[in-house]
N, CA, C and O atoms as CSV, one atom per row, in Angstrom:
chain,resi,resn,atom,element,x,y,z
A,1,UNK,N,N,198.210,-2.253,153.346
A,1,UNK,CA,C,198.768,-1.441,154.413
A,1,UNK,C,C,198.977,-0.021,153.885
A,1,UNK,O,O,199.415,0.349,152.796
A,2,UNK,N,N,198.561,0.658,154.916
A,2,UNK,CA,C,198.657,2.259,154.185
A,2,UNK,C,C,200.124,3.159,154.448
A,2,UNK,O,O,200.856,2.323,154.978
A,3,UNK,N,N,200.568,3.894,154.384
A,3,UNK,CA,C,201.947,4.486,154.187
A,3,UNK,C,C,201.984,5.347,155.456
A,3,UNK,O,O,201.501,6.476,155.540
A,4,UNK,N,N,202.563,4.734,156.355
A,4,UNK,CA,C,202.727,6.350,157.366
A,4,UNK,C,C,202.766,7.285,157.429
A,4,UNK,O,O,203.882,7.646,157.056
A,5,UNK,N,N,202.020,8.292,157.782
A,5,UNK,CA,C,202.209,10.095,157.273
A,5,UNK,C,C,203.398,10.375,157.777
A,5,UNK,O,O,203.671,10.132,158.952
A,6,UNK,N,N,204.393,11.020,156.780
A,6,UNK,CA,C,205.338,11.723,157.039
A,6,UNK,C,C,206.811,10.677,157.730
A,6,UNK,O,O,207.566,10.514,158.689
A,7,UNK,N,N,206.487,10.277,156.555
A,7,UNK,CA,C,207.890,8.567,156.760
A,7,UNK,C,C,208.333,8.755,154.900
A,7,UNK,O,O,207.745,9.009,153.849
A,8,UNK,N,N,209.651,8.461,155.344
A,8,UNK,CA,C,210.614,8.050,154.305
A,8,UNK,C,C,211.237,7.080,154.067
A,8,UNK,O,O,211.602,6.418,155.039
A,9,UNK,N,N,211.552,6.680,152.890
A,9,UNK,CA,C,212.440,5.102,152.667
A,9,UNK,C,C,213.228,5.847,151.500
A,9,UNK,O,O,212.887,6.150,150.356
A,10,UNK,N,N,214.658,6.068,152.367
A,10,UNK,CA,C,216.139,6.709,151.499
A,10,UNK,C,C,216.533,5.806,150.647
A,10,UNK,O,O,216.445,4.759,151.288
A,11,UNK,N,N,216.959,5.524,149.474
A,11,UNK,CA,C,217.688,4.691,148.875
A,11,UNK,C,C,218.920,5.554,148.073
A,11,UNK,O,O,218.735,6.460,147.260
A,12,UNK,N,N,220.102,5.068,148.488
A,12,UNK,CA,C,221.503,5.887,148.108
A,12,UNK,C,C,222.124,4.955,146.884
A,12,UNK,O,O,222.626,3.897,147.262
A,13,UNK,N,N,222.147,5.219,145.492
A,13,UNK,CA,C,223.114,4.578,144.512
A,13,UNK,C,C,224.476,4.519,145.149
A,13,UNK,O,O,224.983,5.483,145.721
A,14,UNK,N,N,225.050,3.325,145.021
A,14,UNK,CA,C,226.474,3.134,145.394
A,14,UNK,C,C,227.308,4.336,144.955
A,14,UNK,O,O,228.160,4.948,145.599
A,15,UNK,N,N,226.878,4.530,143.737
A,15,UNK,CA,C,228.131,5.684,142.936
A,15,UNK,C,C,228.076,6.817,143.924
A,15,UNK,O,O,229.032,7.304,144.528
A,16,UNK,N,N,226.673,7.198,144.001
A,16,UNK,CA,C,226.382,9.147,144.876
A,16,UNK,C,C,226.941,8.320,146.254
A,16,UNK,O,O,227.865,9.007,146.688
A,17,UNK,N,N,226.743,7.044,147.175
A,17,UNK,CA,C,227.240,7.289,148.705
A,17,UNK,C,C,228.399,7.397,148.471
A,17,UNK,O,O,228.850,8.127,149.354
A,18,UNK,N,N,229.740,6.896,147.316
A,18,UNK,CA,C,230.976,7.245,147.274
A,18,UNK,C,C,231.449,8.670,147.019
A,18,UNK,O,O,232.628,8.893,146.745
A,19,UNK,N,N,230.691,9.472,147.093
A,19,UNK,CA,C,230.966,11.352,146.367
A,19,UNK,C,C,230.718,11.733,148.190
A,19,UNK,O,O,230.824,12.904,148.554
A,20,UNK,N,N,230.479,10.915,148.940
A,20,UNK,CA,C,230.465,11.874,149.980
A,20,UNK,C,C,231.487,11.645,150.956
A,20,UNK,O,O,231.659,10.571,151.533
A,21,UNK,N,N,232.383,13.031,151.179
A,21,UNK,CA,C,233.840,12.710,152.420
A,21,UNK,C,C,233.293,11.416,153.501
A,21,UNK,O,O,234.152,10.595,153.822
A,22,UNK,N,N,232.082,11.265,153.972
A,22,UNK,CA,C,232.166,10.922,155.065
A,22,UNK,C,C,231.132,10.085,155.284
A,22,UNK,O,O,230.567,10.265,156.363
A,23,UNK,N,N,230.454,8.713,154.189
A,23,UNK,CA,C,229.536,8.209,154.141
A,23,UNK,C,C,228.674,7.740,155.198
A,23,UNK,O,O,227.451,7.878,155.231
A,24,UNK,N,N,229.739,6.914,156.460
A,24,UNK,CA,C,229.120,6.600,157.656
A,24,UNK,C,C,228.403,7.998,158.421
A,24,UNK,O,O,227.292,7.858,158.934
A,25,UNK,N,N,228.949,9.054,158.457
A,25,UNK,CA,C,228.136,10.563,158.942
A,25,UNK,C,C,226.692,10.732,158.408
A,25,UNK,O,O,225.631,10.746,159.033
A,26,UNK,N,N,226.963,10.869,156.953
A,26,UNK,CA,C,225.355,10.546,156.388
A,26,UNK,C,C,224.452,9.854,155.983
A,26,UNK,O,O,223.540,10.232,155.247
A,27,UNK,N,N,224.646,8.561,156.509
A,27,UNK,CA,C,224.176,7.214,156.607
A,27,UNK,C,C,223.140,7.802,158.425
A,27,UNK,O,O,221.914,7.898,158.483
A,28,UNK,N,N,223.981,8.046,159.464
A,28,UNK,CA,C,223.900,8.317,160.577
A,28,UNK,C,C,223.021,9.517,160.456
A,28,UNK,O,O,221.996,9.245,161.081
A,29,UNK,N,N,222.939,10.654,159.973
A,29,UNK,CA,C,222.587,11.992,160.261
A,29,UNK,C,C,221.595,11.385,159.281
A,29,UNK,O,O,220.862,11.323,160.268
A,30,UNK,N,N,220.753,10.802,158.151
A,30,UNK,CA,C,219.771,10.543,157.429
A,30,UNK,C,C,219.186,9.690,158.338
A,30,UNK,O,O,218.033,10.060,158.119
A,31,UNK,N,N,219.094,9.053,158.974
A,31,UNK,CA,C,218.628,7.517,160.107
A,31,UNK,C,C,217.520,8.721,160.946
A,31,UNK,O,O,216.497,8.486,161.589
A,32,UNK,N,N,218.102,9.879,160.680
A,32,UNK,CA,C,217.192,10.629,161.851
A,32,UNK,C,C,216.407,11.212,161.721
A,32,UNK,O,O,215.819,11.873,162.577
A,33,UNK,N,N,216.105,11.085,160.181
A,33,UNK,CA,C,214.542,11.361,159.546
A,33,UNK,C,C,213.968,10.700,158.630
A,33,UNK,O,O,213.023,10.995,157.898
A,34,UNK,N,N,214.595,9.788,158.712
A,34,UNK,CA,C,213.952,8.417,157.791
A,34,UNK,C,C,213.370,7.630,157.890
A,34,UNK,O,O,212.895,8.165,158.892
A,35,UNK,N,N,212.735,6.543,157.821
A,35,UNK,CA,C,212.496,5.200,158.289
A,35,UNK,C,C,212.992,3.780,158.115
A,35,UNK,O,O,213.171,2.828,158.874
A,36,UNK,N,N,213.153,4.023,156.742
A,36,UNK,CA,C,214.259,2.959,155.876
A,36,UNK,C,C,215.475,3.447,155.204
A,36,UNK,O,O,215.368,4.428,154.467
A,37,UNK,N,N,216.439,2.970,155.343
A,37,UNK,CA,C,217.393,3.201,154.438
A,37,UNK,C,C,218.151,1.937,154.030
A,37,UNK,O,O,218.213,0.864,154.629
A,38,UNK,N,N,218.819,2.376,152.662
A,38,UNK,CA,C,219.593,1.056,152.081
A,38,UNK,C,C,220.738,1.941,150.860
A,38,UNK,O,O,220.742,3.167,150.740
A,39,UNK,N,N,221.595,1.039,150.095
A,39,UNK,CA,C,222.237,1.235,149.301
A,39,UNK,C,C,221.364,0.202,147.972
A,39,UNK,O,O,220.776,-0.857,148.189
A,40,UNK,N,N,221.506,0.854,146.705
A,40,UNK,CA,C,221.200,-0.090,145.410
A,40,UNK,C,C,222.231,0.258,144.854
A,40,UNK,O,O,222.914,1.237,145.155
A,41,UNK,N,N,222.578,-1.094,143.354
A,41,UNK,CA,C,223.699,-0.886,142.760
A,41,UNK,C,C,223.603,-1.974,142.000
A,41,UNK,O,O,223.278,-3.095,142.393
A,42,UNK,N,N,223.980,-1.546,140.530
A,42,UNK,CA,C,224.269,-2.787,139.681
A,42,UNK,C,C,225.830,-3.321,139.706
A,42,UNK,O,O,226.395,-3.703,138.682
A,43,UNK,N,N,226.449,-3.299,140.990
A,43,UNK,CA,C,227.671,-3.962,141.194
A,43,UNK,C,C,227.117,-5.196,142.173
A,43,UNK,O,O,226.023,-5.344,142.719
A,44,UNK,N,N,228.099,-5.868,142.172
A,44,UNK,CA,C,227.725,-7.396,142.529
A,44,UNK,C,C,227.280,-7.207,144.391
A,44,UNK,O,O,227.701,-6.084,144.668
A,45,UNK,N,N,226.873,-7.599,145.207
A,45,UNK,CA,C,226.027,-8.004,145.893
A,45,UNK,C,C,227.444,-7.902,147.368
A,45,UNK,O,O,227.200,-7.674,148.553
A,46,UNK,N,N,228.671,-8.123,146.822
A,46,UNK,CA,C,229.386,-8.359,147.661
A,46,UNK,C,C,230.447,-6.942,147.848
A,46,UNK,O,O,230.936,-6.474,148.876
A,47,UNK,N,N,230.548,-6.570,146.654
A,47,UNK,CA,C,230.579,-4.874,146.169
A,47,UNK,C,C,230.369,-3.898,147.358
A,47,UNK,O,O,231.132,-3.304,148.120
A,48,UNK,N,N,228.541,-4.003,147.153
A,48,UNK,CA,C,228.047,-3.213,148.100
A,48,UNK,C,C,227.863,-3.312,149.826
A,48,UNK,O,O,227.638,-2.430,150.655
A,49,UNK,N,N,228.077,-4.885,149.977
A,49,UNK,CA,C,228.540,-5.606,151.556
A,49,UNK,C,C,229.557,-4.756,151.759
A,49,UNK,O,O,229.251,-3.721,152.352
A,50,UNK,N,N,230.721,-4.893,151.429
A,50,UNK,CA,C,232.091,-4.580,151.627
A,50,UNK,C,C,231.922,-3.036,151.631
A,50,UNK,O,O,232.297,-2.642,152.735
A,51,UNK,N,N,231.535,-2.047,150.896
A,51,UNK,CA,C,231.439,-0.599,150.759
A,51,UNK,C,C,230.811,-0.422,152.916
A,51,UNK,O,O,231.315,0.123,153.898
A,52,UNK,N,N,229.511,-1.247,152.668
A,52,UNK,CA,C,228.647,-0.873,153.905
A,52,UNK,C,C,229.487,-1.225,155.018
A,52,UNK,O,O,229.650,-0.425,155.939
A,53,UNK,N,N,230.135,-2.572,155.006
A,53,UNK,CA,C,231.435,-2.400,156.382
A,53,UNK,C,C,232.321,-1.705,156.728
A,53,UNK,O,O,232.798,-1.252,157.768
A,54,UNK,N,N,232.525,-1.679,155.374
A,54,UNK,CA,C,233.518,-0.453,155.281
A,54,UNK,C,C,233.400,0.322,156.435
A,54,UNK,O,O,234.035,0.341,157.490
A,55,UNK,N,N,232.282,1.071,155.931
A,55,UNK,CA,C,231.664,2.161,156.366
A,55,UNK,C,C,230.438,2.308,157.445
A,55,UNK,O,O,229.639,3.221,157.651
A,56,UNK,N,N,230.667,0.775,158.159
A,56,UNK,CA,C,229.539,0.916,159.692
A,56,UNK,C,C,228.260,1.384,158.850
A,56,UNK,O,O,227.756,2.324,159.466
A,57,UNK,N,N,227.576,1.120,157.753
A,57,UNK,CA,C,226.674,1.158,157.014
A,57,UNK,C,C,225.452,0.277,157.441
A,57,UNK,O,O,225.059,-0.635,156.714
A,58,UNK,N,N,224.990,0.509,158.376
A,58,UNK,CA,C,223.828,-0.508,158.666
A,58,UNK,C,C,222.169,-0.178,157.645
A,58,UNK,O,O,221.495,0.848,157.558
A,59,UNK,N,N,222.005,-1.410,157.082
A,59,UNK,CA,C,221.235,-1.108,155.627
A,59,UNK,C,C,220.071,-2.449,156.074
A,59,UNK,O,O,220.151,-3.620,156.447
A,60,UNK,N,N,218.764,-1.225,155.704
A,60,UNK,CA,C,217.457,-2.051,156.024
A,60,UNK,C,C,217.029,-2.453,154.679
A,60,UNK,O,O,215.955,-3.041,154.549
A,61,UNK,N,N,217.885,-2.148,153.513
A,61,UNK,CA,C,217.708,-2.828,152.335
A,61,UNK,C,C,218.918,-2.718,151.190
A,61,UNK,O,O,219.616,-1.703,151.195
A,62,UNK,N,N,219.145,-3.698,150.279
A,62,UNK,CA,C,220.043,-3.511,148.995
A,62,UNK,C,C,219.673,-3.904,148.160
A,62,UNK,O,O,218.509,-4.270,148.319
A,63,UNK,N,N,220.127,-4.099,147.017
A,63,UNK,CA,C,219.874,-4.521,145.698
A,63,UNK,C,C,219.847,-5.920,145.445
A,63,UNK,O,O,219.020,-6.411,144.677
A,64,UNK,N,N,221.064,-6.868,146.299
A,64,UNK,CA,C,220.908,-8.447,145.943
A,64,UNK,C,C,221.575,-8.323,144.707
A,64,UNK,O,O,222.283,-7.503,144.124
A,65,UNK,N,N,220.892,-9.887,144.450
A,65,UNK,CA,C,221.646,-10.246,143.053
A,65,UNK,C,C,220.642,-9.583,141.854
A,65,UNK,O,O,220.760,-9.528,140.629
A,66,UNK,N,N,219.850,-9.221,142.567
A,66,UNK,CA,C,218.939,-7.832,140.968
A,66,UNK,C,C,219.226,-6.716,140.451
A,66,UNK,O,O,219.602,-6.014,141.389
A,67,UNK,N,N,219.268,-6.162,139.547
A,67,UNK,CA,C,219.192,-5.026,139.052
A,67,UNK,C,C,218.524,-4.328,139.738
A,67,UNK,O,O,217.686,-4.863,140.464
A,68,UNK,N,N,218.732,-2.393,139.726
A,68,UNK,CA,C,218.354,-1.276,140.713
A,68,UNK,C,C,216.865,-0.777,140.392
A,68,UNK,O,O,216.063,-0.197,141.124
A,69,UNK,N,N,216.722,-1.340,138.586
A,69,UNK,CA,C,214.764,-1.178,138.377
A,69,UNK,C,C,214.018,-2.410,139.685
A,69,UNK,O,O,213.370,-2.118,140.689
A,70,UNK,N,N,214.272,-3.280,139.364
A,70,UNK,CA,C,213.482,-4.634,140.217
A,70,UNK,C,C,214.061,-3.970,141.772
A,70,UNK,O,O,213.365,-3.499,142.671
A,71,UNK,N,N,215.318,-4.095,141.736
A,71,UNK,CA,C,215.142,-3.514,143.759
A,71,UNK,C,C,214.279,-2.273,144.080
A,71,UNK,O,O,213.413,-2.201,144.952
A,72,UNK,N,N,214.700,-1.237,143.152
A,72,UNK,CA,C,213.566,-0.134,144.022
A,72,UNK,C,C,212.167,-0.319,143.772
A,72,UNK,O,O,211.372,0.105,144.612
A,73,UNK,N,N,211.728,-0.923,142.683
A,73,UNK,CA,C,210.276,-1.654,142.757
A,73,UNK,C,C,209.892,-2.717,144.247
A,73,UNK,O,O,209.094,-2.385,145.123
A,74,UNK,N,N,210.374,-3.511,144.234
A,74,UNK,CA,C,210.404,-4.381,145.212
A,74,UNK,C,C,210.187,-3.677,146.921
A,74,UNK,O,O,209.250,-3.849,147.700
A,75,UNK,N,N,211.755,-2.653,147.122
A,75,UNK,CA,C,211.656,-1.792,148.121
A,75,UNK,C,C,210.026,-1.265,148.412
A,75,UNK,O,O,209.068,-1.519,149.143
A,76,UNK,N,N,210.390,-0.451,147.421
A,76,UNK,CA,C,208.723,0.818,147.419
A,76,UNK,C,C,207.441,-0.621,147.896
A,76,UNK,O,O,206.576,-0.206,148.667
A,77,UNK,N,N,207.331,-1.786,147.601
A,77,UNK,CA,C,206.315,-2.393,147.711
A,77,UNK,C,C,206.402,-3.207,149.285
A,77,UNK,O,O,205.417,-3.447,149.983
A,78,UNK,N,N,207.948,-3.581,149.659
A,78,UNK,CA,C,208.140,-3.851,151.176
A,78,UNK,C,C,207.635,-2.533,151.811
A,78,UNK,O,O,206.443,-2.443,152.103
A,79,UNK,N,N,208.638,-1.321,152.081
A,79,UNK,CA,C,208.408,-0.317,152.546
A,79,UNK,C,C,207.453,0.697,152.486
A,79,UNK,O,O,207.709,1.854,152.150
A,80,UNK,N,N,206.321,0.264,152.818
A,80,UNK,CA,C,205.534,1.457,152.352
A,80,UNK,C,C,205.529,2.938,153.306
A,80,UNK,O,O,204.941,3.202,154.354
A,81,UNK,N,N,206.139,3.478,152.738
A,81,UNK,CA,C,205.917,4.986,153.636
A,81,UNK,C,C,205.566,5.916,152.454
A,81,UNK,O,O,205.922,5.777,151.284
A,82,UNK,N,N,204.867,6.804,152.936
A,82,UNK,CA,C,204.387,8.138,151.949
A,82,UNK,C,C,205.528,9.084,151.254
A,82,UNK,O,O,205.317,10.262,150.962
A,83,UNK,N,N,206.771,8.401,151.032
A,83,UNK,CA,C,207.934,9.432,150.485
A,83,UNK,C,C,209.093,8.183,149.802
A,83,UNK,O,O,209.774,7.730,150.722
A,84,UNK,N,N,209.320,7.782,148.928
A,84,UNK,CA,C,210.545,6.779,148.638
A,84,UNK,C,C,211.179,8.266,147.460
A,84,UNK,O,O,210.600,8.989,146.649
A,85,UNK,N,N,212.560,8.164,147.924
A,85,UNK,CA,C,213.515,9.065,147.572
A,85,UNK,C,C,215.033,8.615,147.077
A,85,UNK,O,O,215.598,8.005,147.985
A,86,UNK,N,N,215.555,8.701,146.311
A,86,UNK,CA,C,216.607,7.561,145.501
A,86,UNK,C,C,217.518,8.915,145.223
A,86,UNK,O,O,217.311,9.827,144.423
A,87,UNK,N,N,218.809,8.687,146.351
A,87,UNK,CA,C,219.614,10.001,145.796
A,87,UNK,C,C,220.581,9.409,144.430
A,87,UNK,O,O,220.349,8.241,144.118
A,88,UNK,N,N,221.456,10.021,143.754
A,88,UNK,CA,C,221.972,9.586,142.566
A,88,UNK,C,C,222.726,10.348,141.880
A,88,UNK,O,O,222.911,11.490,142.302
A,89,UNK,N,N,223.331,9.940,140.702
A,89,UNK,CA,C,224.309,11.032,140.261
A,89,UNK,C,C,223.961,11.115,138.893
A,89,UNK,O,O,223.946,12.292,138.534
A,90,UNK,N,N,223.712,10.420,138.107
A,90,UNK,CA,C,223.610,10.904,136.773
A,90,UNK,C,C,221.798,10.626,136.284
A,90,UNK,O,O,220.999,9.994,136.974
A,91,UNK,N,N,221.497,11.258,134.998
A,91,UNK,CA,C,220.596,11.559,134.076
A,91,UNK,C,C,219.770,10.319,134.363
A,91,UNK,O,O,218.573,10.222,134.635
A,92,UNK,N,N,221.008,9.110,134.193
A,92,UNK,CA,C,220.257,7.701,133.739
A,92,UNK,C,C,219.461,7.341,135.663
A,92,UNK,O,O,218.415,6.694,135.729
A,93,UNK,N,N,219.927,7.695,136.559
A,93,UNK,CA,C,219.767,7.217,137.860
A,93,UNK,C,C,218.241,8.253,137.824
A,93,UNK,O,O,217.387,8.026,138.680
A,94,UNK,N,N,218.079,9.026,137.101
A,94,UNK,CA,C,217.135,10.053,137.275
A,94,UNK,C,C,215.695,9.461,136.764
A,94,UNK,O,O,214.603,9.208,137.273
A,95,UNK,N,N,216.200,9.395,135.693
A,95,UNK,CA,C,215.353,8.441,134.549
A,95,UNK,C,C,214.652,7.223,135.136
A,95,UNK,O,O,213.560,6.854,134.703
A,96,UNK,N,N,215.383,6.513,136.271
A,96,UNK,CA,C,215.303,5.464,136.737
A,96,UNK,C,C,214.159,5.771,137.804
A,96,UNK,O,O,213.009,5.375,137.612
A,97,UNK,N,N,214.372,6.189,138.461
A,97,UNK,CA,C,213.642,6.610,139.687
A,97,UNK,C,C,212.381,7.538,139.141
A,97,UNK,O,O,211.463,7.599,139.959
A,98,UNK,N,N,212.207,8.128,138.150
A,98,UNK,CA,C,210.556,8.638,137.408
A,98,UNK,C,C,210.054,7.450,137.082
A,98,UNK,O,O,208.861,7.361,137.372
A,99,UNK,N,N,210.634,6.261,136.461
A,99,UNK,CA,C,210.307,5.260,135.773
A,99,UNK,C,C,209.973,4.394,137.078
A,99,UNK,O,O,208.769,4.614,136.941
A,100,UNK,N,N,210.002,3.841,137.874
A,100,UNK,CA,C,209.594,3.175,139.319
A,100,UNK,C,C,208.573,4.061,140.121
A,100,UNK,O,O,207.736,3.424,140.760
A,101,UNK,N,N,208.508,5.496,140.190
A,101,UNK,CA,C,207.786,5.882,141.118
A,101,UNK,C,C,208.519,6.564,142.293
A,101,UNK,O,O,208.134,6.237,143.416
A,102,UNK,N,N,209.526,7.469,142.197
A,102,UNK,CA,C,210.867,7.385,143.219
A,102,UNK,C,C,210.684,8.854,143.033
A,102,UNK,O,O,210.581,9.306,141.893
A,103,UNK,N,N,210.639,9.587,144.028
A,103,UNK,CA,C,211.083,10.868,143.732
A,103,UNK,C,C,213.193,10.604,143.538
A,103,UNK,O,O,214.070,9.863,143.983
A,104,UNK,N,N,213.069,11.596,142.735
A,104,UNK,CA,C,214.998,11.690,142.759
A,104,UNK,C,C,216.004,12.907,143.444
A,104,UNK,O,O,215.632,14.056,143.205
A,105,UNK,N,N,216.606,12.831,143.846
A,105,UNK,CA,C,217.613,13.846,144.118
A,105,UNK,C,C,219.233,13.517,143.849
A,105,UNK,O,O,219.886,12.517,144.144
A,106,UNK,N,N,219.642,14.823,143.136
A,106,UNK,CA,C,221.286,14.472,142.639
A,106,UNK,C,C,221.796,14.667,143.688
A,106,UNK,O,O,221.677,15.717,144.321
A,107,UNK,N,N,222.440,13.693,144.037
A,107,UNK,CA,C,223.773,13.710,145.302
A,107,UNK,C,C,224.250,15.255,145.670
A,107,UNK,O,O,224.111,15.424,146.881
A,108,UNK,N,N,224.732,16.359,145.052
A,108,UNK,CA,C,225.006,17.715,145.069
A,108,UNK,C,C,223.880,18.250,146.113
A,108,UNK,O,O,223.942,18.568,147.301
A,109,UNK,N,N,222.900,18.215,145.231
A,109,UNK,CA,C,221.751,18.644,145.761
A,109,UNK,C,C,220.930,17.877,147.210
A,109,UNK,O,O,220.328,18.508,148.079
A,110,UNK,N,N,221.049,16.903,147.177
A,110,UNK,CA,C,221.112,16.519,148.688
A,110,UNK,C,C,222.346,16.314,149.500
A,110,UNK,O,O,222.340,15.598,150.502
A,111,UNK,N,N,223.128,16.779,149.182
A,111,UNK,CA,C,224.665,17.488,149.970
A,111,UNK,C,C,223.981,18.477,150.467
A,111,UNK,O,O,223.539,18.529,151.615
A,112,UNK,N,N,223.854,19.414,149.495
A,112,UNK,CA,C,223.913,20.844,150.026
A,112,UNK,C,C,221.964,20.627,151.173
A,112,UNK,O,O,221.494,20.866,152.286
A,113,UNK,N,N,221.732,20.269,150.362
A,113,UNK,CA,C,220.115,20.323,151.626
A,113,UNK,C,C,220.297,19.650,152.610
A,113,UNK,O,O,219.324,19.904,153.320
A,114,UNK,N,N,221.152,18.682,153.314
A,114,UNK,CA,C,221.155,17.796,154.503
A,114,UNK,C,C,222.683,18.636,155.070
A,114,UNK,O,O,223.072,18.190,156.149
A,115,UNK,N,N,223.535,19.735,154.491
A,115,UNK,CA,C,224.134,20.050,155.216
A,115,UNK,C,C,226.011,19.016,155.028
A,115,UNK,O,O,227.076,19.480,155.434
A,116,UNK,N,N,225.856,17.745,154.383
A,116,UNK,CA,C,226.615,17.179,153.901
A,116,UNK,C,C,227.827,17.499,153.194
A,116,UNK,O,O,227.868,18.464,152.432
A,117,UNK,N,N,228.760,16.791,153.387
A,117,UNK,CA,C,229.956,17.430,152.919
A,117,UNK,C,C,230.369,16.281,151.285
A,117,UNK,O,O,230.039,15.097,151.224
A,118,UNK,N,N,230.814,16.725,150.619
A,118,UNK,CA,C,231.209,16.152,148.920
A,118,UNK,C,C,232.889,15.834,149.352
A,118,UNK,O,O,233.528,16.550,150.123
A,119,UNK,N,N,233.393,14.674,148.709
A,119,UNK,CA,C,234.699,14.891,148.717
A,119,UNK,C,C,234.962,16.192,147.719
A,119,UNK,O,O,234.225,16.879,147.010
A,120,UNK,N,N,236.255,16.187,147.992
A,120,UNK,CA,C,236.845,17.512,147.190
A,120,UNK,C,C,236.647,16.982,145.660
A,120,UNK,O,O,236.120,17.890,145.018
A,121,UNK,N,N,236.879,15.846,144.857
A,121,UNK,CA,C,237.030,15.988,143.692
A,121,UNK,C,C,235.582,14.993,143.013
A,121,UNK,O,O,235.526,13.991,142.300
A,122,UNK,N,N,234.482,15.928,143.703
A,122,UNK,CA,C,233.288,15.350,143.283
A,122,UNK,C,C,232.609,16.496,142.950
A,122,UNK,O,O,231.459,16.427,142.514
């Protein structure tokens, strides 16, 4: 199957969706140029359930009981669209996403490009 022109599959590290004031807003305001979205996380499975109710988080994918190398591999091979994008916060989340095939963006930096707001002590 070939990749839709001009389709995305978002994937948000648990750590970067917690740096933002208002996660359900940009969960919502990303839905509207995306195609897929989900949360990954090497916290337990129920972790990231509870974060997404939290937060009216409706997620077309997560991590499970795997590690975030095997989920975004896995993802990228369900989802095929011409863009998989893994926002994140540190070096190692960076590292991660060259190493799979992921373009990356630091949470900051897709704050400030989607218009997004940071809590104050992020």
């Amino acid at each position: 199957m070939a990749a839709a022109e001009g389709t995305m599959t978002l994937a948000f590290d648990l750590d970067a969706l917690t740096r933002f004031a208002d996660p359900e807003a940009v969960v919502q305001d990303a839905r509207q140029w995306t195609s897929y979205l989900g949360i990954v996380s090497e916290k337990p499975t129920f972790a990231v359930t509870k974060f997404a109710r939290e937060h009216r988080i409706r997620q077309d994918f997560f991590s499970g009981p795997r590690g975030r190398e095997e989920s975004l591999e896995q993802i990228r091979k369900q989802f095929e669209t011409d863009r998989h994008v893994f926002v994140g916060v540190t070096q190692e989340d960076a590292s991660l996403a060259d190493a799979v095939g992921w373009e990356f963006m630091q949470v900051g930096e897709a704050a400030e490009a989607a218009g997004w707001t940071l809590k104050e002590d992020s």
